[in-house]
C-alpha positions as CSV (number, residue, x, y, z in Angstrom):
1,X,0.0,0.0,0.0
2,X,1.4,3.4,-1.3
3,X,0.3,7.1,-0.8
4,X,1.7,9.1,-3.0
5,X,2.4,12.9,-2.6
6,X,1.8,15.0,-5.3
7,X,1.1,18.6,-6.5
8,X,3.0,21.4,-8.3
9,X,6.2,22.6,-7.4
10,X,7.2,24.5,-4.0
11,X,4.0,23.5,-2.0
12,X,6.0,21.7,0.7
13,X,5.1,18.1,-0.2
14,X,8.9,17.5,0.5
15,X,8.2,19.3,4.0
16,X,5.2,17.1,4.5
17,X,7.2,13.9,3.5
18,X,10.3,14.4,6.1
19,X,7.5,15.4,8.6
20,X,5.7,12.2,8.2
21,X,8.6,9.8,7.7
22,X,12.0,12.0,9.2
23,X,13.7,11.2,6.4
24,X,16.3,13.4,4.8
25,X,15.5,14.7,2.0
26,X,16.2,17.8,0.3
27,X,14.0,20.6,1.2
28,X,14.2,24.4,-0.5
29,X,12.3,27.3,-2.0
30,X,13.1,26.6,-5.5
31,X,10.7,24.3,-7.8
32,X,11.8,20.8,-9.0
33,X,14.0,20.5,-5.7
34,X,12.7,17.0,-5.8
35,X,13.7,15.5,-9.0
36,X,13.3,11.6,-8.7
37,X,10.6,10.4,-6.0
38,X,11.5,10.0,-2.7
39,X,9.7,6.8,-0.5
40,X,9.9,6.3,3.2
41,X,7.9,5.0,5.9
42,X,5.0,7.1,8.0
43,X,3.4,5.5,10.9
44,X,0.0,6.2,11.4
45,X,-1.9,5.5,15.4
46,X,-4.2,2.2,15.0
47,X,-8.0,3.8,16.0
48,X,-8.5,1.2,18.2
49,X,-6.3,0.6,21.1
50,X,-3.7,-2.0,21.2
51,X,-5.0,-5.3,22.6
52,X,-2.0,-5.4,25.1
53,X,-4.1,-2.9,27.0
54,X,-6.6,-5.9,27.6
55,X,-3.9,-8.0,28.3
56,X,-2.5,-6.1,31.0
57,X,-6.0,-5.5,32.4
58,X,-6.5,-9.7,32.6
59,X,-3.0,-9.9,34.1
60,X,-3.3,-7.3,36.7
61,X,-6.6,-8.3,37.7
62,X,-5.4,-12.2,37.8
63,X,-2.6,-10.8,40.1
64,X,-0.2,-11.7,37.8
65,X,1.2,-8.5,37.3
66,X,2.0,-5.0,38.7
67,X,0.3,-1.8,37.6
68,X,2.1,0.5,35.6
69,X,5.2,2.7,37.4
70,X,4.3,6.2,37.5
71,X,7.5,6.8,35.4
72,X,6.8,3.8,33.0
73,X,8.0,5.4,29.5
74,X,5.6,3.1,27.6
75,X,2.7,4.2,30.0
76,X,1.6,0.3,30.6
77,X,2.1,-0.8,26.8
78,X,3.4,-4.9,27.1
79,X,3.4,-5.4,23.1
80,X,6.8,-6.1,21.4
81,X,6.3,-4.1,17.9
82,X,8.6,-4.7,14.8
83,X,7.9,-2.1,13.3
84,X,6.3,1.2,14.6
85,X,5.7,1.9,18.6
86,X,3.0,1.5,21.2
87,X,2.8,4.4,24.0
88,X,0.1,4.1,26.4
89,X,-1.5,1.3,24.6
90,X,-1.1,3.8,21.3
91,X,0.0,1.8,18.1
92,X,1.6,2.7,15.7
93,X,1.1,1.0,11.8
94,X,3.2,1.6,8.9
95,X,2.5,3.0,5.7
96,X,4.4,4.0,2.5
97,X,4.7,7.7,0.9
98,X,5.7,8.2,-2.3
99,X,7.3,12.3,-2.6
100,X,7.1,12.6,-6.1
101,X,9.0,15.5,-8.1
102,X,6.8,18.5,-8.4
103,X,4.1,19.0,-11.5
104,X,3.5,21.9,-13.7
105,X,0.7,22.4,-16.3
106,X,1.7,20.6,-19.6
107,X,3.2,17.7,-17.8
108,X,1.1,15.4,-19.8
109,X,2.7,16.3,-22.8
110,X,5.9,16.3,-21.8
111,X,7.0,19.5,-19.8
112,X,9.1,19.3,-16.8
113,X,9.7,15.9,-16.3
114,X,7.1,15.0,-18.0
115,X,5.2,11.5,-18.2
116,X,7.7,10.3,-15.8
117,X,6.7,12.3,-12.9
118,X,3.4,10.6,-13.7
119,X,4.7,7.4,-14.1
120,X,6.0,7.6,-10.7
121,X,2.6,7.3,-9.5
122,X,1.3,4.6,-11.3
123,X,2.0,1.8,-7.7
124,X,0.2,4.7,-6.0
125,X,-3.3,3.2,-3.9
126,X,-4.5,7.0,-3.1
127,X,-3.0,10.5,-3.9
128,X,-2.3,13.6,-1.2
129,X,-2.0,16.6,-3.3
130,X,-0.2,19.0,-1.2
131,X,-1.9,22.7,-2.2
132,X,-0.6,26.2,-1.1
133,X,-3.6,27.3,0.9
134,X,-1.5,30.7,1.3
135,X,-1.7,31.1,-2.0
136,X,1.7,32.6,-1.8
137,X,3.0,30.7,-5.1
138,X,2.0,30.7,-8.5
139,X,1.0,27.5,-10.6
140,X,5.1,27.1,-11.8
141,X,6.1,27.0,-7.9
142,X,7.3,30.8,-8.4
143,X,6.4,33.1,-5.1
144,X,3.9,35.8,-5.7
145,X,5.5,38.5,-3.2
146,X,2.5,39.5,-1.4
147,X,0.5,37.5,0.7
148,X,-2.8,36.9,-1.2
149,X,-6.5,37.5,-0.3
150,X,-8.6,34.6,0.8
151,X,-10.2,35.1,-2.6
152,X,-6.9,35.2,-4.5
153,X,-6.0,31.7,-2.0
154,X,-9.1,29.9,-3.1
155,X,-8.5,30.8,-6.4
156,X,-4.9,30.0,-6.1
157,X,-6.0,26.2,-4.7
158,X,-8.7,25.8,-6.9
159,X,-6.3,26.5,-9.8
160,X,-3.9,23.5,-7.9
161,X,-6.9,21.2,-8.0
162,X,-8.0,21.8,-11.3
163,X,-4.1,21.3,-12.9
164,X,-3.4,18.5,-11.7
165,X,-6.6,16.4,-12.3
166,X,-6.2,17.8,-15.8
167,X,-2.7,16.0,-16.0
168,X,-3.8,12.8,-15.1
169,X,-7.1,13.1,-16.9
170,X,-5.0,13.6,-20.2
171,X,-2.8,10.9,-19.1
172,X,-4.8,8.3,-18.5
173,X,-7.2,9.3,-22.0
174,X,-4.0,9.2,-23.7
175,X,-3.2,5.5,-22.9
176,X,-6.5,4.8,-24.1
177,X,-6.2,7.0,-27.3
178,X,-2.5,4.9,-28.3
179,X,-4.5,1.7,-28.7
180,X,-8.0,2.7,-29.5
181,X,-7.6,2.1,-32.9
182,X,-7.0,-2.0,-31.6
183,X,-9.6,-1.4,-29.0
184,X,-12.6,0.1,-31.6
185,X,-12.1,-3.5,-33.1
186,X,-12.4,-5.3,-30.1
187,X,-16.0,-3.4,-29.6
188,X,-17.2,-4.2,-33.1
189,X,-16.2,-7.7,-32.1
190,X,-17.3,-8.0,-28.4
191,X,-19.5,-5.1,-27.6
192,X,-19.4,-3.4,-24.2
193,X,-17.7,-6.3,-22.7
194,X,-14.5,-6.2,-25.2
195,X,-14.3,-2.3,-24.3
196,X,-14.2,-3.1,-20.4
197,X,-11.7,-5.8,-20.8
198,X,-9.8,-3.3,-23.3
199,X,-9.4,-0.4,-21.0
200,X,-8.6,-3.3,-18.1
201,X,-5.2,-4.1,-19.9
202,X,-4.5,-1.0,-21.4
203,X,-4.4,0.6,-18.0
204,X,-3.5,-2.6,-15.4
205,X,-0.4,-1.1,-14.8
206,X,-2.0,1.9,-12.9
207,X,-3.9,-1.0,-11.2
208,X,-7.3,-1.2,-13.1
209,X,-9.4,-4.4,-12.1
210,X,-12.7,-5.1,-14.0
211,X,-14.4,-3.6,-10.5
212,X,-12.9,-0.3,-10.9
213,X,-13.5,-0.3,-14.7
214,X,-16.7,-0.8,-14.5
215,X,-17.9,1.5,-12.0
216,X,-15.8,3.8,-14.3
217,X,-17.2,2.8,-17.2
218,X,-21.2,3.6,-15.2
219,X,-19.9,7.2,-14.6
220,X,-18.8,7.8,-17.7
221,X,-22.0,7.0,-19.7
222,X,-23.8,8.7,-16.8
223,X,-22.4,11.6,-17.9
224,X,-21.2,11.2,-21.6
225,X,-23.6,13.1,-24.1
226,X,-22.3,12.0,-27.4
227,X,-24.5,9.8,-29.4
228,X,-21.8,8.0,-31.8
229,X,-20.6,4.6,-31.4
230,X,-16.9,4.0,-29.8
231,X,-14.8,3.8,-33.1
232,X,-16.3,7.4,-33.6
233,X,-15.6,9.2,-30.4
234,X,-13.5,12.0,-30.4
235,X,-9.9,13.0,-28.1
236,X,-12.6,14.8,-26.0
237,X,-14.7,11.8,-25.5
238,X,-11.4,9.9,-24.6
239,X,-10.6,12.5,-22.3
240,X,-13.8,12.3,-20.4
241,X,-13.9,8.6,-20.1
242,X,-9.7,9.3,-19.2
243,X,-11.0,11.0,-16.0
244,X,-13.5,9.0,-15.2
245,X,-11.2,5.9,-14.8
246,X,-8.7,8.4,-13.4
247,X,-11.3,8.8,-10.3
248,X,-11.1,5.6,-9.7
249,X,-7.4,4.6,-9.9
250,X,-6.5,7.6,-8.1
251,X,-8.7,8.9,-5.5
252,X,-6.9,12.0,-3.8
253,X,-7.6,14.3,-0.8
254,X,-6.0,17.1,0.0
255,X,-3.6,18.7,2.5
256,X,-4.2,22.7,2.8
257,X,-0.6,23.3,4.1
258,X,1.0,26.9,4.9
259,X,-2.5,27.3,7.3
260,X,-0.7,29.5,9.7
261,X,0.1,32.2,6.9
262,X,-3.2,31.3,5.1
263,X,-6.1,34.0,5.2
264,X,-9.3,33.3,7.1
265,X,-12.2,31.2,5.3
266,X,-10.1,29.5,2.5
267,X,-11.3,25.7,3.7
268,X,-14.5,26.8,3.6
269,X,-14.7,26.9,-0.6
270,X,-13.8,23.0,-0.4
271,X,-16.7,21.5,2.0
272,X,-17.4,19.1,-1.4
273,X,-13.5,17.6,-0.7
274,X,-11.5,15.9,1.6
275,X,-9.4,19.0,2.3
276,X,-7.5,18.9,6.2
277,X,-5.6,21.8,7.1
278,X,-1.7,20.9,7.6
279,X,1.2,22.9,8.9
280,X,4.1,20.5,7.6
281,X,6.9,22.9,8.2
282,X,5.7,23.2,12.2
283,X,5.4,19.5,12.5
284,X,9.2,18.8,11.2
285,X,10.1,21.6,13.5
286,X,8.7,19.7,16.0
287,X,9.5,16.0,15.5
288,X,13.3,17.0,15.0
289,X,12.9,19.2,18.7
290,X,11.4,15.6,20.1
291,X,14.4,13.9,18.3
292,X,16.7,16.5,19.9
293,X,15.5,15.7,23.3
294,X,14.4,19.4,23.3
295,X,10.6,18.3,23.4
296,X,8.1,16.2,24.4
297,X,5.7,15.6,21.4
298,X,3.5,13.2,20.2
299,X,2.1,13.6,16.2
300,X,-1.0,14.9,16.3
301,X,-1.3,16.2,20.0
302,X,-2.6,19.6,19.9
303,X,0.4,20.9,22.6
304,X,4.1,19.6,24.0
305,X,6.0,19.7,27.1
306,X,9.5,20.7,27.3
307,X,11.8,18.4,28.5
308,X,13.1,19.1,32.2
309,X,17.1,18.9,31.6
310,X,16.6,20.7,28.2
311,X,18.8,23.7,27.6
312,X,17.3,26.6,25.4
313,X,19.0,29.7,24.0
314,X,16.6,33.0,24.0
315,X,15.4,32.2,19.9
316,X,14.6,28.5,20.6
317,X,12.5,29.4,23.6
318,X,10.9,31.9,21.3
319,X,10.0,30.0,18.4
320,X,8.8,27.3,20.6
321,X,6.3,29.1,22.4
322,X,4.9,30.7,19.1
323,X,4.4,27.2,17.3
324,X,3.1,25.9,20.9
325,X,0.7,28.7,20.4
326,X,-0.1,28.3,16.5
327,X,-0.3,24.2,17.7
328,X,-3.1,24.6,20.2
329,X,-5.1,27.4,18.4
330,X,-5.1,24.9,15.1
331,X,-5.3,22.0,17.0
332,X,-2.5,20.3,16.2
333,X,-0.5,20.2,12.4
334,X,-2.9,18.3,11.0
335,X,-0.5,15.9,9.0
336,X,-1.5,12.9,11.9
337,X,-5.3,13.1,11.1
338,X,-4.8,13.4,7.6
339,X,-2.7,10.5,7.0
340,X,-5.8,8.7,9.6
341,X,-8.4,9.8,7.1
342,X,-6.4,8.6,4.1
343,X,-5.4,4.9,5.8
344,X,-8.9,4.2,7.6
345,X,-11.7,6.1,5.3
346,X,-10.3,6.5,1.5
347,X,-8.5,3.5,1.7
348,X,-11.0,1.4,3.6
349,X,-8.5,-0.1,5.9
350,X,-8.5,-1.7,9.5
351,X,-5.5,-3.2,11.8
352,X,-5.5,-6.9,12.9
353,X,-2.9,-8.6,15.1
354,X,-2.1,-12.5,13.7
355,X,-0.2,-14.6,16.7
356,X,1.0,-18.1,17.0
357,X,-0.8,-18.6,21.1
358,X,-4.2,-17.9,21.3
359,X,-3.4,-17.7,24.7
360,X,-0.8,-15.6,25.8
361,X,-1.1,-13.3,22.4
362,X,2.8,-13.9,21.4
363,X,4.2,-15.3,18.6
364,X,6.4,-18.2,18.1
365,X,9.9,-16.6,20.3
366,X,7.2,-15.1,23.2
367,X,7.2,-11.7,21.8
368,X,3.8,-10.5,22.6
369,X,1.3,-8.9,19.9
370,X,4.6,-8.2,17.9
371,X,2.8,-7.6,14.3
372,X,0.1,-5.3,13.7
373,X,-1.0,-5.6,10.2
374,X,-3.2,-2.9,8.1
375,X,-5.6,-4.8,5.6
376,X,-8.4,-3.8,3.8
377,X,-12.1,-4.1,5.3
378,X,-13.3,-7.7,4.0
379,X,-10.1,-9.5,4.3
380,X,-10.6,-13.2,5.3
381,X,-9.0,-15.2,7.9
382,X,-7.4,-17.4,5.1
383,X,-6.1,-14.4,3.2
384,X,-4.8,-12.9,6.0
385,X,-2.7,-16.1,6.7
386,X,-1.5,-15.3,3.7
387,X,-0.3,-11.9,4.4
388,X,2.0,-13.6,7.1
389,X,3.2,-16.0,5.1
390,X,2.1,-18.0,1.9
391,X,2.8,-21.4,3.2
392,X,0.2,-20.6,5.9
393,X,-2.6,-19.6,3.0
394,X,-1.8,-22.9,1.2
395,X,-1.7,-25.0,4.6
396,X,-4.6,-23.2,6.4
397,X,-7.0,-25.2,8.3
398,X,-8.5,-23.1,10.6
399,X,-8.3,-19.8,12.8
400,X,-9.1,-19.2,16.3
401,X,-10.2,-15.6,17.8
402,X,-7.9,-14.3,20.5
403,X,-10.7,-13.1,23.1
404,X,-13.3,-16.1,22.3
405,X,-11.4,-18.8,21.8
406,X,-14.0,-19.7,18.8
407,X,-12.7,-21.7,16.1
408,X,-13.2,-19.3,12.9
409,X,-13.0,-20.7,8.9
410,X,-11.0,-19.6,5.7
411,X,-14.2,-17.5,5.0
412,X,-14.5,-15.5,8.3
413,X,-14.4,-11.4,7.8
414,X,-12.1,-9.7,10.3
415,X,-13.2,-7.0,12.3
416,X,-10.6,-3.8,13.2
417,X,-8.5,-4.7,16.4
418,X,-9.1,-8.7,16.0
419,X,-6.6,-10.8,17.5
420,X,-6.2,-14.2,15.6
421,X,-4.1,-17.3,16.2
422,X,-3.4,-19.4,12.3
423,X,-3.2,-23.1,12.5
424,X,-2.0,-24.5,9.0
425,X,-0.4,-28.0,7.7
426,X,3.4,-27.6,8.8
């Protein structure tokens, strides 16, 4: 599963990216800083909490273990993570983000980078187009000088929006419009089904499957007007059907960053998106003050402590009581509950915990509840056996839920937070 971060140059999407992942990446005020895509790791906090709070609960209460020290720094947590952290029962779940170089108008037909920048997103599950809710740059990534009007902002962002579906749109309509000539035959052959299974392998690389294509395909006569038959549609017919297959490959939201320099009201023109208001460069500041052992912050907290034995000079005290102040009048940077609404919402997705004792919820060296896997909504007990490993999918005979004890088959639907132990053919 891949996010990838897009939009045109000089938005901060770099910002956002080092935020999310603390990777080092280059980061100016110049477009096309980024030239080939960066791709780290961002962990995003599991809704649910982890189940070694429930654990702890069962041991303390069976006297089998103390309550928490005061001073505990993982606040009672008992799970072992791989990967990630769990903080006062808090889990963390990975996720990849995909920085890719910046966009300008045209890039469809071959400005900038061109058709690779839009190659780069072709592995992508769901897009984040980082927008300039300041307004404070111009479509090219160029800064305007004056800070703009919350009418010149929304225009500026609405401009953003518009750009880049327009990019992929043409894209997309022109991977159809290389082979239509072979498709059109297909259609006089096979009808509507020989068009779906067409656009299918023209675009599987960007991850089409015949669901997608034909819920595309229902949009796009919903809304196409022209009366002639397939071979006879025009490049503005391809376009159209282009961007209604783009809506489905690529569903995007939006992060309005630069909100502490934006005007008032800008959000407000965008209630018909998924539109969160982000302060990237705030929340880097931050996580490298935590890093620093300046700080204590967790991502998406709305305030931070400062760390007892930390020594500040007069401008670091400064600067960190102005973002502690910009943090709790925005409630927090927003990058934490954007990346939450992209994982669990756009892309559908829950977090289950697979285990090798039903019992004692640890895994086969007595780690406890040491993998916490994000799947989609759906997934079946046998599939998710197969997530852990494929000889457990092939050799799977049945599951068993951590809390019930009930024996559960290949078919069984997980629920968010579940807990199961896999018994397969060794």
């Amino acid at each position: 599963m891949r996010i990838g971060l897009v939009g045109k140059p000089n938005v901060g999407k770099s910002t956002f990216f080092s935020a999310a992942t603390l990777a080092q990446v280059d980061i100016a005020n110049y477009p096309f800083c980024t030239i080939d895509p960066n791709v780290g790791v961002a962990f995003v906090e599991a809704r649910l909490a982890c189940p070694c709070k429930e654990l702890r609960e069962k041991l303390e209460a069976e006297g089998r273990l103390e309550a928490a020290a005061v001073d505990d720094p993982r606040q009672g947590s008992l799970c072992e993570p791989r990967t990630g952290t769990c903080i006062g029962h808090r889990r963390s779940v990975p996720v990849a983000l995909v920085d890719v170089a910046g966009l300008v108008p045209g890039a469809s037909e071959g400005r900038g980078r061109g058709n690779a920048f839009l190659a780069d997103l072709a592995n992508c599950d769901v897009l984040i187009q980082v927008v300039d809710a300041a307004g404070s740059t111009d479509l090219e990534g160029q800064f305007r000088g004056a800070l703009a009007t919350t009418e010149e902002a929304v225009e500026s962002v609405r401009g953003e929006i518009e750009f880049l579906e327009h990019e992929l749109d043409a894209w997309i309509g022109g991977l159809l419009e290389d082979g239509w000539n072979r498709g059109v035959r297909r259609v006089q052959a096979e009808g509507e089904k020989g068009l779906t299974s067409f656009i299918q392998e023209r675009l599987s690389g960007l991850g089409a499957t015949s669901t997608l294509v034909a819920q595309g395909m229902l949009n796009f006569n919903a809304v196409h007007q022209s009366e002639h038959q397939p071979w006879d549609w025009d490049a503005t017919s391809l376009h159209l059907l282009g961007k209604c297959m783009r809506a489905q490959l690529f569903p995007i939201v939006y992060a309005a960053n630069k909100m502490d320099i934006a005007p008032p009201g800008v959000l407000d023109s965008f209630s018909d998106r998924t539109m969160v208001a982000c302060m990237a460069d705030m929340e880097l500041a931050l996580r490298r003050a935590t890093s620093s052992g300046l700080i204590d912050y967790q991502s998406g907290s709305s305030t931070f402590e400062l760390q007892k034995d930390a020594t500040l000079n007069d401008a670091q005290k400064k600067a960190l009581t102005h973002m502690k102040e910009r943090l709790q009048l925005a409630n927090g940077t927003g990058l934490a509950k954007l990346l939450d609404e992209v994982l669990f919402d756009q892309l559908n997705h829950i977090v289950v915990y697979p285990v090798q004792d039903e019992t004692h919820w640890v895994d086969g060296d007595g780690r406890v509840l040491p993998d916490a896997l994000v799947v989609p909504v759906g997934l079946h007990a046998k599939a998710l056996a197969g997530l852990v490993h494929t000889d457990l999918e092939a050799g799977f005979i049945r599951g068993v839920d951590g809390r019930t004890r009930r024996v559960v088959g290949a078919d069984h639907e997980m629920s968010d937070g579940d807990v199961l132990k896999i018994h397969a053919k060794s």
